[in-house]
N, C-alpha and C positions, 0 to 999 in steps of 0.2 A: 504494500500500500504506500502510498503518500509520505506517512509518515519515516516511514521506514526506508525509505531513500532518501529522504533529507536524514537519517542517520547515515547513512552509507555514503554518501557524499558527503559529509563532514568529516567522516574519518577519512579519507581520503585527502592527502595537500593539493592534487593536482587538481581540485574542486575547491582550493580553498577562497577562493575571491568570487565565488559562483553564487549570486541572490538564489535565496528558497522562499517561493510562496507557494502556503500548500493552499487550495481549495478543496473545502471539508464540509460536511452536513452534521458533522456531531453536536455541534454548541459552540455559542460565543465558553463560557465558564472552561471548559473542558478544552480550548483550544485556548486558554489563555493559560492553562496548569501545562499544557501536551507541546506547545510550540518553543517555549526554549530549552525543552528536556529533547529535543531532537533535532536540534540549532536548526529549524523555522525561522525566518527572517521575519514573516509577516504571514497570518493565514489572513483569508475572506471566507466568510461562513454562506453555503447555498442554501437559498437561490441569491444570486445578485445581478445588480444592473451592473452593465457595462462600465458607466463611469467611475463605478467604485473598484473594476477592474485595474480601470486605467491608473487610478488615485493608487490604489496599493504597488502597483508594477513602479512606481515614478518612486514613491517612498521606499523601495526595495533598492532599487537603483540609486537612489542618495545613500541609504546605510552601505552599500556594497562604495561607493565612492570615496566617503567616510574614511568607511576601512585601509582603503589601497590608499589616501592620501596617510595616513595616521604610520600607516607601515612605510612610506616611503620616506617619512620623514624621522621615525626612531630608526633607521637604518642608513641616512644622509648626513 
């Protein structure tokens, strides 16, 4: 499942600059306890509208930017 690839791609470094957003029907509560225990960048709970697609992909992509600036710079 879902989740269970955003584990698997975490443990992996060659994924490690790689945004996770999972889309999941279980619950906002359960997916706010589940998404950093399986380094989830960002879920969207189904059903949703498009723009809240769009809204989380954009926020995933700043925290992934974040990151590579944050590492580029304790290593410069």
């Amino acid at each position: 499942n879902g989740w269970e690839l955003a584990r698997y791609f975490r443990s992996k470094p060659e994924f490690k600059d790689m945004g996770i957003l999972i889309l999941t029907g279980i619950g906002e509560s359960l997916n706010d306890m589940t998404s950093p225990l399986y380094g989830a960048d960002a879920y969207l709970d189904k059903p949703f509208e498009l723009d809240d697609l769009i809204s989380k992909v954009e926020e995933v992509v700043s925290l992934v930017r974040g990151r590579q600036a944050a590492a580029e710079s304790s290593a410069g």
